[in-house]
C-alpha positions, 0 to 999 in steps of 0.5 A: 531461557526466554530469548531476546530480540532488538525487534518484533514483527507482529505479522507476516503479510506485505507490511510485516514482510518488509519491515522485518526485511528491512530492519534485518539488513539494518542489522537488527535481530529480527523476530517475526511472527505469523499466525500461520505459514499460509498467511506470509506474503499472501494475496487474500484478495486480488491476486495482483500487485500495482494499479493505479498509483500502487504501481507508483508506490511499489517502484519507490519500494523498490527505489528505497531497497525494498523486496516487493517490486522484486518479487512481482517481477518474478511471478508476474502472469501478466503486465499492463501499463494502465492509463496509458494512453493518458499524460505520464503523471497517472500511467500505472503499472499493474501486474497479476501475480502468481500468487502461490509462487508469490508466497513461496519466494517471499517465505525463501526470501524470510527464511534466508535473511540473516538476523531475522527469525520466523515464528509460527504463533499468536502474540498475545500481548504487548509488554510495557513499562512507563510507556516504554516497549519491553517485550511480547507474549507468544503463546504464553512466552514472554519474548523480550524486545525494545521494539514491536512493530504491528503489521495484523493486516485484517486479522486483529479481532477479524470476522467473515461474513457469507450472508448470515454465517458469521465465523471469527476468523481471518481472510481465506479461513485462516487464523485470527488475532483473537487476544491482541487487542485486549493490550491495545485498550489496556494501553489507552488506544482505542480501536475501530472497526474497518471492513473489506470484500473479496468475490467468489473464485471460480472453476477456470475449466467451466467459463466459456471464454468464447462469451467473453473479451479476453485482456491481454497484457503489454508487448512491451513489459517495464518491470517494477524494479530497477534492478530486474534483469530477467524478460517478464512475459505475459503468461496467462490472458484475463477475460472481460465479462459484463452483470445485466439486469437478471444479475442485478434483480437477483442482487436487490431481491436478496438484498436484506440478505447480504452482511451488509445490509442486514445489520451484521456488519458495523465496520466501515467498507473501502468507498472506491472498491465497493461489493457487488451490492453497492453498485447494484444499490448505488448505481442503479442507473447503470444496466450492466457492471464490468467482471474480470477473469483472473488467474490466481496461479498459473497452474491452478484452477482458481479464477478470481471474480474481479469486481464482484465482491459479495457478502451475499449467501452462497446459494444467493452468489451462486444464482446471480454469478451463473446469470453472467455471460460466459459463467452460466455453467461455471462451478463455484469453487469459494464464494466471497465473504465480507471480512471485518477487523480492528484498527488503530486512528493513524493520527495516534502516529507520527509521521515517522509511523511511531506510537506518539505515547509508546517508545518502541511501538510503531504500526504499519498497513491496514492497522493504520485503517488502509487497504491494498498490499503496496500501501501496507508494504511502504508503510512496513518498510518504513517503520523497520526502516524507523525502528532500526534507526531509534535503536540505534540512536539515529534520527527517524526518516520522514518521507514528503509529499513533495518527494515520493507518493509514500510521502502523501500516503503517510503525511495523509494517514497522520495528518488529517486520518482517514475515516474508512480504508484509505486507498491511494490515487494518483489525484492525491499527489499535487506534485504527481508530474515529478512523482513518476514511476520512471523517477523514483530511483532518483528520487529515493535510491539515494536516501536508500543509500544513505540509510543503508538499505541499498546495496552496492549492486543496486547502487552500481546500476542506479549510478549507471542508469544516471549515466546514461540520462547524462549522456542522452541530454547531452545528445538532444540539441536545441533543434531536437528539444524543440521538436519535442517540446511541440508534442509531435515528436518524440525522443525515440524518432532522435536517438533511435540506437539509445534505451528507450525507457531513458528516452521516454523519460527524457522526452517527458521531462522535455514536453512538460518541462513548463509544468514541471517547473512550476511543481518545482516552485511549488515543492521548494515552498513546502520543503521550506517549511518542511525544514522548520521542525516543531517539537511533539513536546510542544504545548500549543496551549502555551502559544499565545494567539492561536485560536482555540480550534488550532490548539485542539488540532496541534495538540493533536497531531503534534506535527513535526514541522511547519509543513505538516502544521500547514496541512492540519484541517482546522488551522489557517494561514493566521494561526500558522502566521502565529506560530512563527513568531511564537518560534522566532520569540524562542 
């Protein structure tokens, strides 16, 4: 007798891991699928979690009630706060991770979560009727549903690539989705092809770490959750290393060689993570690039080559990687591959990552064309979030931009779409002075709350922590706010017995507080016309006044509210002056 699920995960890696989490303790029944155990919480690529606004986006996970800032915590190697010498608005957290133990927890994590189900299998296709989601197809069994959401990662019709040796499979050899996409034409959704990079891995016993600059991580650790408790310690250093112009010489002699110069390639690469050949080729100027050292595990003996990416032969990567400092007699345990998959135009979604032609069919991480673990996690939790929500006939969650950096990632993804693999940076979030780190709990946990996912613990220690920052403002005098507010001085030299984390968050609120109030303005502008809902069965061909470009757009797009219409290259303030009288007629 086929089994029945309320929702199918197709997917085990950051997106699906957290969809299928969060639909679980929402209470549905939960089916997961992996093509493989290995794939589950896997770091195929950099073995670290956070950076440059990805630490904003994992402590908004966590502030919602997701599992991804848990889980670094645990398996931290080492922490650092990146820009930190910098304004508040753009310092990251960034941790190596343990990438083994990363996978283990997240595999416990999966097996010992009511109402959810892991499956080992390839789903092969989707099963609709009248547009409808009725069920998937795992290795010849059909599985019934009322909603799928797809989290394929780089494994949708995947390819790697090592110089000429082209093989149709997933990132680190593993198993491809060789059959799903074949339901995605016969659905009318067109697919493309994206492209990423990962560098070689090397033997940690053969680097001579004497020739490098060894990175150690911060004194004093933050976690990215807000509910860790146990001290994070820095347990493995990385190392700094530099290419020079022998590296380079090999690179561009070789060049018609690598993937992506020969023509294999057709999938578009991630512009801000470019391969080892790009940086040789576009960056000509510059006599040498920076390599970074870092541990895969704590144990093993994989160093993974940041900042080296290749898709260059094996013996090409071997000769220029031995001319680098510190790695002249290094052993080469795997070189980099080039890997190409299919993925979805994310403006084929609503904000709400569902299908806009598909009930029960929502799509999340680098499906929707973006790049990194933390991107595709947020996307995940809120399309279990949103897909639990529809089958149980409540109204779907939007995030914006004015409240969280998941906001701009969304509303970026399915309002203007993305042309190559879309990677956040803090410079894409216009209000980024209220979208700290520090904040994201009071930003969010309450409408984690509310939807269920925050649990009464995390809820007991954010009301503490609220607390807390009542009672250090009540403590800063006049006298006291102004000594800060003139940058000299910091709250930490007032209140030295208080915690410092809530002191430095109130200091910054202090020094800033001019800029903040204007993002304020700003924000309550936009949530004004955030509250002005449009219909998706809205014909903007109907809208007599709108330019013909806009009504192309609109239709397109079909944006939820007027904010969203704002936003819509293409469609101007008249045309937005348009539509309102068109909605007061109504």
């Amino acid at each position: 007798m086929n089994q029945t699920y309320d929702i199918v995960v197709i997917g085990a890696g950051h997106a699906g891991c957290e969809a299928a989490i969060a639909a679980a303790k929402l209470g549905q029944r939960v089916l997961i699928t992996t093509l493989h155990e290995r794939s589950i919480g896997l770091l195929p690529c950099n073995p670290s979690i956070g950076g440059t606004a990805k630490g904003h986006l994992v402590c908004e996970i966590d502030a919602l009630g997701g599992v991804m800032g848990i889980l670094a915590d645990q398996t931290a190697l080492q922490v650092r706060m990146l820009n930190a010498a910098k304004g508040p608005a753009v310092r990251s957290l960034r941790a190596q991770i343990d990438k083994a133990r990363y996978h283990d927890a997240m595999l416990n994590l999966l097996k010992n979560t009511p109402n959810l189900t892991l499956r080992i299998g390839e789903v092969q296709a989707l099963q609709w009727q009248e547009h409808q989601i009725t069920g998937v197809v795992i290795d010849g069994e059909t599985i019934a549903c009322r909603a799928v959401i797809v989290c394929t990662g780089t494994y949708l019709s995947s390819k790697t690539f090592v110089g000429p040796v082209v093989k149709s499979e997933g990132p680190m050899g593993l198993p491809n989705a060789r059959h799903l996409g074949d339901s995605f034409v016969a659905m009318g959704i067109k697919l493309r092809r994206f492209k990423t990079g990962t560098p070689a891995r090397i033997d940690k016993d053969t680097i001579d770490y004497a020739a490098t600059e060894i990175q150690n991580g911060d004194d004093n650790i933050r976690p990215f959750s807000f509910i860790s408790t146990q001290p994070i310690k820095n347990v493995c250093p990385c190392y700094l290393t530099y290419t020079n112009e022998q590296t380079h010489q090999i690179i561009r002699d070789n060049i018609k060689q690598s993937a992506m110069y020969s023509g294999l390639i057709v999938g578009v690469g991630p512009r801000y993570c470019p391969s080892i050949e790009d940086k040789v080729t576009r960056f000509a100027d510059r006599n040498r690039h920076q390599a970074f050292l870092e541990p895969e595990t704590e144990n093993g003996r994989e160093i993974y080559l940041q900042g080296m990416s290749s898709s260059l032969p094996a013996a090409i990567q071997d000769r220029f990687i031995h001319t680098i400092k510190g790695l002249t007699n290094c052993q080469i345990l795997r070189p980099g591959y080039a890997i190409e998959y299919a993925c979805i135009d994310p403006l084929e979604l609503l904000p709400t990552l569902k299908h806009k032609q598909y009930t029960g069919l929502y799509c999340a991480g680098q499906i929707n064309g973006t790049s990194g673990y933390e991107e595709a996690a947020g996307q995940g939790l809120l399309a279990g979030i949103n897909a639990s929500r529809y089958l149980n006939g409540q109204p779907a969650i939007t995030l914006s931009r004015t409240n969280s950096y998941l906001g701009v990632l969304i509303d970026d993804l399915t309002t203007l779409g993305t042309n190559e693999p879309y990677r956040m940076f803090t410079a894409r979030a216009e209000y980024r002075l209220s979208l700290r780190q520090d904040n994201a709990d009071e930003r969010l946990t309450p409408l984690g709350r509310e939807i269920g996912l925050v649990d009464d613990h995390r809820w007991q220690v954010f009301q503490a922590k609220q607390q807390q920052l009542a009672t250090i403002r009540a403590l800063v005098t006049p006298k006291i706010r102004a000594e800060v507010a003139k940058q000299d001085h910091t709250l930490r030299e007032f209140l030295p017995d208080q915690p410092g984390a809530l002191l430095d968050q109130i200091t910054t609120e202090i020094k800033y507080a001019g800029y903040i109030a204007r993002e304020q303005t700003a924000i309550a502008e936009i949530r004004r016309q955030e509250a002005t809902p449009l219909s998706p069965d809205l014909n903007y061909d109907t809208v007599k006044g709108l330019r013909r470009e806009a009504q192309i757009k609109l239709n397109q797009i079909k944006p939820l509210n007027v904010g969203q219409a704002t936003r819509i290259s293409g469609v101007t303030p008249a045309d937005i002056t348009v539509l309102l009288i068109h909605l007061r007629k109504k």
